[in-house]
N, C-alpha and C positions, 0 to 999 in steps of 0.2 A: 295567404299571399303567395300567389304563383310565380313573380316577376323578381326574380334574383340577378341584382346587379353584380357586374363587375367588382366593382367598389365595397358592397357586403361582402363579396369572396375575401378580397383584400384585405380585408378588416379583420375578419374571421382568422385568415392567415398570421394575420401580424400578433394576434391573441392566442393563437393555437402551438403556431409553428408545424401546422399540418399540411400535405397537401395541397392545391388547391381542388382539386374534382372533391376531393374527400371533402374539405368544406360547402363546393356546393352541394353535394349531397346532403350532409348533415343540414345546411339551410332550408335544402327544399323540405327536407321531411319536419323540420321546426317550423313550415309556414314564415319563414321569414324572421323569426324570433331569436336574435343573435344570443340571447340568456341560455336559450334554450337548446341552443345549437352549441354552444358551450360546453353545459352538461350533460350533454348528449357524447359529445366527443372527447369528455377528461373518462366518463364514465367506460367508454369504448377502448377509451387509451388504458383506463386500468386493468381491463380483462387480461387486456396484448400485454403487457405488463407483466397479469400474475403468471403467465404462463411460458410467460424469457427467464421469469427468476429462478428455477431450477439447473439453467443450463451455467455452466464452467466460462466465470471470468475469472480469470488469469494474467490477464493483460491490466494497464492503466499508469497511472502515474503516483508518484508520493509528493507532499507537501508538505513544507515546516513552515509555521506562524507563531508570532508571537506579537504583544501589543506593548511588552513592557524591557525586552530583553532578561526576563527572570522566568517567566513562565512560557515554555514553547510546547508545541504541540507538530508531534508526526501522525500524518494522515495519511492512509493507504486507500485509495479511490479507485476499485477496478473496472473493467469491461472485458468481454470477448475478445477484442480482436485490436492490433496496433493501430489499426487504422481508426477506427474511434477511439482508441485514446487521443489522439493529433486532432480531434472533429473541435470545433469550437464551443457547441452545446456541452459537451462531456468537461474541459477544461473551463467552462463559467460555471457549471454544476460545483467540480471539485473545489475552483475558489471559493463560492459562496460559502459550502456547507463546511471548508476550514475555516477562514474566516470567524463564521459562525459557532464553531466546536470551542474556540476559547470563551465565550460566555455561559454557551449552553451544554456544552460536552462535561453530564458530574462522577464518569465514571462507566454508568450505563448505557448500552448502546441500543436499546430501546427506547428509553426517555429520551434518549436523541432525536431520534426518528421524530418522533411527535413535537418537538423544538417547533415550537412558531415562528416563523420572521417575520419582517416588516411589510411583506406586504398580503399578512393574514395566512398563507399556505404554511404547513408542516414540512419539515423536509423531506418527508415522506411522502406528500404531496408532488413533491419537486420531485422526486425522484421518478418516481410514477410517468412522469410528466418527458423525464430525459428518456426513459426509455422507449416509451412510445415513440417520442419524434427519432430517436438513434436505430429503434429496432433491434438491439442488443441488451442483454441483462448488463445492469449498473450498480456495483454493490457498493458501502462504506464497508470496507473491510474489518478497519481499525482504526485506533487512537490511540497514541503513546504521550500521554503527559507528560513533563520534565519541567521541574521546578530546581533552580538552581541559587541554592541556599548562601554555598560558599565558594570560592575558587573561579578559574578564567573559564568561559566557553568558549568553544571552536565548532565550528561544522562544517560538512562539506555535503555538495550536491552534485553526484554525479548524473549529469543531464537531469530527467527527472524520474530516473527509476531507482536510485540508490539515493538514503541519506543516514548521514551519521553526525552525532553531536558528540564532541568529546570535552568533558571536565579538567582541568588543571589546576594543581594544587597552587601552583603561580603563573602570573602572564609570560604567556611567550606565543607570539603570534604564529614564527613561523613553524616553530613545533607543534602545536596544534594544529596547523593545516597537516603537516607532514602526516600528525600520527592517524587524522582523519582518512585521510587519501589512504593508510595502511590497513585499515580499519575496515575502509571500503573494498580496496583486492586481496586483502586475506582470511574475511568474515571468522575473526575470533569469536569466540563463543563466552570466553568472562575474563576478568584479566590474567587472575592467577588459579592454580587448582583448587580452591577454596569456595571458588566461584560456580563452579562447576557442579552441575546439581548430582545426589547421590542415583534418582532415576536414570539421567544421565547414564553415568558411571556404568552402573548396573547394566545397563542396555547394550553399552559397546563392548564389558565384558565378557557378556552372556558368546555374545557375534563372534568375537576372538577365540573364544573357547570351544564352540561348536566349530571353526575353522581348523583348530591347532589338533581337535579328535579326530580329524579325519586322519591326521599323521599316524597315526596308529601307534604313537609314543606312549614311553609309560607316565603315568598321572604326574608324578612329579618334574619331571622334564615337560608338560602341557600346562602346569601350574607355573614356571618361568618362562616359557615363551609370552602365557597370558599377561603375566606380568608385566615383560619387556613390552609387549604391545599396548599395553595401558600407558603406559609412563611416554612412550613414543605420540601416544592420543594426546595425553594434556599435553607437552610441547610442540604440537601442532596447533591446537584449540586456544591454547591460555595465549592473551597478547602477552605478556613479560617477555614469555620464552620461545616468540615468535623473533624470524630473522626479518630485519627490518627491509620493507619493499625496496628500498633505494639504497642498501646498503648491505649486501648479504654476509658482512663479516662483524657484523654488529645486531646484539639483540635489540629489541625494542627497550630491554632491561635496563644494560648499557647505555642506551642512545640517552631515557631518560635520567640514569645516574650524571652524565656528560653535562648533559642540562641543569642539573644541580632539581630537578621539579619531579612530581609525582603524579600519575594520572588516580585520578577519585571517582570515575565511574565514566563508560562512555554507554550509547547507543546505538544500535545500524539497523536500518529497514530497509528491504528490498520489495520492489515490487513480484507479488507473485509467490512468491515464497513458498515453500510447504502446500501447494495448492496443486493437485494433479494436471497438468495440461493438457490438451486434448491433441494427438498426432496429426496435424496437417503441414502441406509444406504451404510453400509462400506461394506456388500457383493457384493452387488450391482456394488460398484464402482472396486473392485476388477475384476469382472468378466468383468465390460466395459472396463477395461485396457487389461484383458486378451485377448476379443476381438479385439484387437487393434495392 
């Protein structure tokens, strides 16, 4: 079948979300066979696919869902570049597949992947699918479960790159917000030094210590500077004995003794996090989209 309507192109499009020349092509070489022209072009999208997925997303948005107010879930959804994260395919991608993650998310984020939906593809499938049409690596980064047994929840979302859930041992709506939003510009690391992993520890020691030799001081004058600078770490890190964003003459400690309440565990995600970026400025990135 030589004779490729308009109207197949269309169709192909509206199934694909590919170009259109790209779809007549793929038509003409199916003879006309839209099934075929299909599989022709999921199978094409997934080569261009495996070979985006190596490169550094760093960019993307975070999501919190939940179906029942007990059980929430943060989802970290990256991409390369700001400007697909803002694309509307990337942000129906990440809904879906949060959405989804409460049913199907048990932990493993392989078994994920292979989650079927409702309309037969894997998310894996889909994902395949986003990249193709964005032309960017798409990753799931992560999934932070949160099951919330006893006491009040708060969260906050800053835009959608930051989010934090904070637990409270009693209701109090607007301290919760408050200590979220703290939560969020001073990325405590556990509440208190208990919290605080012993690797952790070790790791910031080790750094201090190798600084304080270079002083050329004797060991046990290096053995209390290391000291002081540990102690100085957990009251930056630990939320208790952080100074409250809104309030620098008050701990966080304080703020919640005033309140008469207890915080029982929070969480914060950012997007990006711990993930090496790649150096470009924002002209740069402009004109690689341009390119594209």
């Amino acid at each position: 079948m030589s004779n490729i309507t308009a109207q197949m192109v269309k169709q192909l499009r509206d199934r694909t979300g590919a170009g259109m020349m790209e779809c007549k092509k793929a038509l003409t070489e199916a003879q006309g066979d839209m099934d075929k022209a299909v599989d022709a072009m999921r199978k094409a999208g997934q080569a261009k696919a495996d070979k985006k997925s190596s490169r550094v997303a760093a960019e993307g948005i975070i999501k919190l869902v939940t179906n029942d107010n007990k059980n929430f879930n943060l989802v970290e959804v990256n991409c390369e570049t700001d400007f697909v994260a803002k694309d509307n395919n990337f942000l129906d991608f990440a809904e879906e597949i949060s959405k989804s993650s409460l049913d199907s998310y048990n932990g493993n984020m392989k078994d994920f992947h292979q989650a079927e939906q409702a309309n037969g593809k894997t998310i894996e499938d889909i994902r395949l699918e986003v990249i193709s049409k964005l032309g960017e690596n798409v990753q799931i980064r992560r999934i932070k479960q949160v099951t919330v047994e006893t006491g009040f929840i708060g969260y906050y979302m800053h835009g959608n790159k930051i989010c934090v859930i904070a637990i409270l041992e009693k209701k109090n709506d607007s301290l919760v917000k408050d200590l979220c939003m703290h939560i969020a510009a001073m990325k405590p690391v556990a509440i208190d030094a208990e919290g605080i992993s012993k690797d952790n520890l070790e790791k910031e020691k080790e750094i201090f210590k190798a600084q304080a030799n270079e002083s050329g001081k004797p060991a046990d004058i290096i053995e209390k500077m290391v000291d002081g600078k540990i102690k100085k770490y957990i009251s930056e890190v630990t939320l208790l004995n952080q100074n409250f964003v809104k309030d620098n003459d008050i701990t966080i400690e304080n703020l919640l003794k005033k309140n008469k309440n207890k915080i029982l565990s929070f969480y914060r995600m950012e997007v990006g996090e711990g993930v090496e970026k790649k150096d470009e400025n924002f002209a740069d990135e402009v004109m690689a989209q341009i390119k594209k």
